[in-house]
C-alpha positions in Angstrom: 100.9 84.2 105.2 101.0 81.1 107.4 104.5 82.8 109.5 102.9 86.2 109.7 99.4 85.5 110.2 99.0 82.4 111.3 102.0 82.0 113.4 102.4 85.4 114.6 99.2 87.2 114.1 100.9 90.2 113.2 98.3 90.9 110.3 95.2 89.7 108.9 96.5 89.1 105.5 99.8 89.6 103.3 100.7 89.6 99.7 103.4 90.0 97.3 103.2 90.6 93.2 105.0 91.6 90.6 104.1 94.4 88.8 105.4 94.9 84.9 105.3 98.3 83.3 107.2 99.4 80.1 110.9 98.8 80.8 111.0 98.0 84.5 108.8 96.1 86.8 109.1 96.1 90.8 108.0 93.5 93.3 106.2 94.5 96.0 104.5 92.8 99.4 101.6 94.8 101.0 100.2 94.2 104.3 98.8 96.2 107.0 100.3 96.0 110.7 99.7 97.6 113.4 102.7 100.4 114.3 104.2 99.1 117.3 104.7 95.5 115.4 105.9 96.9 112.2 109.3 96.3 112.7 108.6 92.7 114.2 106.8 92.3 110.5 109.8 93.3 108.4 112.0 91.1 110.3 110.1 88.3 109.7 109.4 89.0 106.0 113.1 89.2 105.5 113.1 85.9 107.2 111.0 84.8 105.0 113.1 85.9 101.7 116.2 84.1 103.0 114.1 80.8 103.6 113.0 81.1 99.5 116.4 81.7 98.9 118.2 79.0 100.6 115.9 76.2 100.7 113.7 74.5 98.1 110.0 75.0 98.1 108.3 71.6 98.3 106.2 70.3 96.2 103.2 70.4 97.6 103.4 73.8 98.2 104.7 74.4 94.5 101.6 72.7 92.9 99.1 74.6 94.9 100.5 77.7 94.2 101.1 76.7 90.3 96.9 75.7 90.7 96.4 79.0 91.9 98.1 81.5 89.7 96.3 78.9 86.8 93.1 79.2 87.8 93.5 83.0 88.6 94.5 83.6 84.9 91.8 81.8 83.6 89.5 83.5 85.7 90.4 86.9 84.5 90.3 86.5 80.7 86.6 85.3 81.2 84.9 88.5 79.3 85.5 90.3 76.6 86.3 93.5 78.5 89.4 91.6 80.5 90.1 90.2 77.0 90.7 93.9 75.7 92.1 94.7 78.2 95.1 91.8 77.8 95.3 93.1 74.4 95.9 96.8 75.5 98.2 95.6 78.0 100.3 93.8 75.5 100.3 96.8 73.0 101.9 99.0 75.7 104.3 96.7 76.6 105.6 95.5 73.1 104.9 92.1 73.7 103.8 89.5 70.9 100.2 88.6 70.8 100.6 85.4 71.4 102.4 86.0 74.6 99.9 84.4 76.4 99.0 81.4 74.5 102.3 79.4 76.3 101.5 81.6 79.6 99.8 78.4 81.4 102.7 76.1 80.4 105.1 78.5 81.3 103.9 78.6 84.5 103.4 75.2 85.0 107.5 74.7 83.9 108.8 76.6 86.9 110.6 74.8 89.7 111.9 75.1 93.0 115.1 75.8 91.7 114.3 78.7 89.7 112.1 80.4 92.5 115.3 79.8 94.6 117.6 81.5 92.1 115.1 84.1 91.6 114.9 85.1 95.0 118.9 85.2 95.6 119.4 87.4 92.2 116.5 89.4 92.5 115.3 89.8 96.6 118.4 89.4 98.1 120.3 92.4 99.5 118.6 96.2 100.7 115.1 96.7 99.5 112.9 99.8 100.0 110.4 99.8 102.6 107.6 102.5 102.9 105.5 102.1 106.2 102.5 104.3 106.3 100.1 105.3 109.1 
C-alpha cells in the first residue's frame, strides 16, 4: 500500500488474501489501476514479493498487522449469523470445530521468518495475472 499508493500513486488502494476452498486455496492481490500504468503496477508488486522474500519484516510492522488480522476476526464472529456462518464454513471444509479456538494464537505465533519462507515457497516464480478494463 504505502509503495503503490503512497509512493507512486498508482492506485487508491491495494489488497491481497488468501482465499481457502475445499482442497486448494489461491492467493490473490486486487487493485484497480489505470491502463496505461498497469504494467508500472505489476512491476512494482513483483518488487514487492521479492522484498517479503528476501528481507525480514520488522517488527513493528509485524505487530500491527498481527493487531489487525486480530481484531478483524474478532470483529466478524460478533453475531450469531457470522457465527453460523463459521460453522458452515468449517463443515464444508472438513475442519475440526475447534479450529478456531487456537486461531488468535496461531496468528499471534507467526514470525518474520515464516512470512519470508512463505513468500519464497509459495509467491516466488510465474503467477497469473488477469488485467481487466
Amino acid at each position: 500500500m504505502k509503495n503503490i499508493r503512497e509512493e507512486k500513486g498508482l492506485s487508491y488502494g491495494i489488497h491481497s488474501s488468501f482465499r481457502n476452498e475445499i482442497n486448494q486455496g489461491y492467493f490473490l492481490i486486487a487493485s484497480d489501476v489505470k491502463k496505461d500504468l498497469k504494467d508500472l503496477a505489476l512491476e512494482e508488486i513483483y518488487k514487492e514479493i521479492d522484498i517479503l522474500a528476501s528481507q525480514l519484516v520488522s517488527e513493528d510492522e509485524l505487530t500491527t498487522v498481527k493487531n489487525y488480522m486480530t481484531g478483524n476476526f474478532v470483529m466478524s464472529i460478533n453475531s450469531n449469523l457470522s457465527l453460523l456462518e463459521i460453522t458452515k464454513s468449517l463443515y464444508k471444509k472438513g475442519l475440526s470445530f475447534d479450529y478456531y479456538d487456537s486461531y488468535v494464537s496461531r496468528i499471534q505465533s507467526i514470525s518474520s521468518e515464516d512470512i519470508k519462507n512463505m513468500t519464497n515457497k509459495y509467491l516466488k516464480g510465474d503467477l497469473l495475472e488477469i488485467a481487466v478494463g
